[in-house]
N, C-alpha and C positions, 0 to 999 in steps of 0.2 A: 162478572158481577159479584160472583160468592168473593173470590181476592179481595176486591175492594171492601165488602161488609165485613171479613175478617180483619182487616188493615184496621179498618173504621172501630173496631168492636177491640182490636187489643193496643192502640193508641188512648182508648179511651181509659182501658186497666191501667194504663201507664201513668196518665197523668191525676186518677183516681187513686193509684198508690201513694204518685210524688207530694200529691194536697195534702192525704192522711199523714203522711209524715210529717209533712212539716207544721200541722195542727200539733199533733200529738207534743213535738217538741214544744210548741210553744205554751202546750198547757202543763207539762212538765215543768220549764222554767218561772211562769208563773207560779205553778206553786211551793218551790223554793225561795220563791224572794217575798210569798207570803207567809212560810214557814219562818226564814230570816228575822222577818223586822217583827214576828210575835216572840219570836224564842228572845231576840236579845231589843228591849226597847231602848230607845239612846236614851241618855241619861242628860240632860240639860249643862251646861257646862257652865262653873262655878269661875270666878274672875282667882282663884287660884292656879287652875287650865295645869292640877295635879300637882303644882309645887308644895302643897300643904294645907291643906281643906278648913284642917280647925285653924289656920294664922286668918287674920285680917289684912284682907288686898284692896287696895285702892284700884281707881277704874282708870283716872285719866292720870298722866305726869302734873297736869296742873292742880288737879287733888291732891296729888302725893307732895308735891312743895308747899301747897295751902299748910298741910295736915304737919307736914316737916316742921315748917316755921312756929307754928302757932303750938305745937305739942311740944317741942323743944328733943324730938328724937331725930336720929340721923335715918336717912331714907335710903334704901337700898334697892337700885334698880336690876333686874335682870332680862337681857335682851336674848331672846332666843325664839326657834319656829318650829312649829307643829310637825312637820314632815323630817324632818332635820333629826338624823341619827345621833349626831352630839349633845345636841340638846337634851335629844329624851333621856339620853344615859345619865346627864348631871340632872337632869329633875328625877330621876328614879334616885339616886343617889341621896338628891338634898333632902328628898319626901320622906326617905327612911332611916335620916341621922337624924336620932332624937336629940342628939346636943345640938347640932346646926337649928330644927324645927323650935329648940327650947328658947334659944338665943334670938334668933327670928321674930319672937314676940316682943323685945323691944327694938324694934325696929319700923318703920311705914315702909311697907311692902308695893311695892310695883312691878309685875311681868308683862313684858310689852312684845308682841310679835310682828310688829313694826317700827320701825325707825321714828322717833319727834321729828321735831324740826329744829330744836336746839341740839347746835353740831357739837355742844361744851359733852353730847351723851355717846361721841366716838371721837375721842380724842387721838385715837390710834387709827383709828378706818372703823367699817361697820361692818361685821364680824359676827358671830353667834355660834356658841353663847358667849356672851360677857357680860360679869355684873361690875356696877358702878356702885360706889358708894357719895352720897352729897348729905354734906353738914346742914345742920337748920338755918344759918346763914348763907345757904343755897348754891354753896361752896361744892364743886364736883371736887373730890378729894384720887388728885389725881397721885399721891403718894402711896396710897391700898392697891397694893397690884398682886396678881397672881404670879406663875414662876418664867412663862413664857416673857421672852425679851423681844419677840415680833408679833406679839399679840397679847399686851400687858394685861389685861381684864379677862384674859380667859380661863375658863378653869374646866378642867374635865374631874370626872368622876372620884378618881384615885388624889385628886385635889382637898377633896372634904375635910382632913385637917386645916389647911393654908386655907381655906375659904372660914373653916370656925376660927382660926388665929387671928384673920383681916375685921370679919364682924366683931370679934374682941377689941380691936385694934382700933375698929369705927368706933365702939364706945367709949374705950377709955381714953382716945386725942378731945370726944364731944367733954369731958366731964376740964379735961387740962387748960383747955382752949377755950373753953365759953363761959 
């Protein structure tokens, strides 16, 4: 009889340790992840999504062709995704050339982390990143390309020149041409 009250009496320590424990963890992790979101609160995301805070961005493509047409500026689209290692490196990139950001400002801006549904905006496949450049007469200007010949609208990081050359190049064909 004493056997079994001892059985009964250190089964009981056992599963009285394995509960504290696993409490314990769980109140630890709790309050990590309410350390977490006081220390860093999210920051609301700006329809720039870090390509360039102080430019002006359009929300939908059909805004930015409204705004194209009607303002008489050429509209520059850029197609890329938030998880996407390429991407983030050409927006860190674009964010911190102040000639690219300077020249930006004449321009209607669009960053789009989905695909349209007008295919005239992957004229090569669909791809990211890639920017497109379209004249005010709504013209995708498929002659502005980047350096890649299997992926003509791409541009990575070390591009930044050839990307401020093409925005040059958008402006001065809008002034020739129209």
């Amino acid at each position: 009889m004493e056997k079994s009250y001892m059985s009964m009496f250190l089964l009981l320590i056992a599963i009285s340790c394995a509960l504290a424990k696993d409490a314990a963890k769980k109140e630890t992790k709790e309050t990590k992840e309410t350390k977490e979101t006081t220390a860093k609160p999210k920051l609301p995301q700006t329809l720039s999504r870090g390509w360039g805070d102080q430019l002006i961005w359009t929300q939908t493509y059909e805004e930015a062709l409204f705004r194209s047409k009607h303002s008489n500026k050429p509209l520059m689209i850029i197609h890329h995704l938030d998880d996407c290692p390429h991407s983030q490196a050409l927006k860190k990139a674009f964010a911190e050339n102040k000639d690219v950001q300077k020249l930006a400002e004449k321009f209607i801006l669009l960053n789009l982390v989905y695909e349209t549904t007008d295919k005239n905006l992957a004229p090569d496949g669909q791809y990211v990143p890639r920017i497109l450049f379209i004249d005010p007469s709504l013209t995708v200007r498929a002659d502005i390309t980047g350096r890649y010949s299997n992926r003509l609208y791409a541009y990575e990081p070390n591009d930044i020149p050839l990307l401020h050359s093409n925005m040059q190049k958008a402006l001065k064909l809008l002034k020739t041409e129209l």
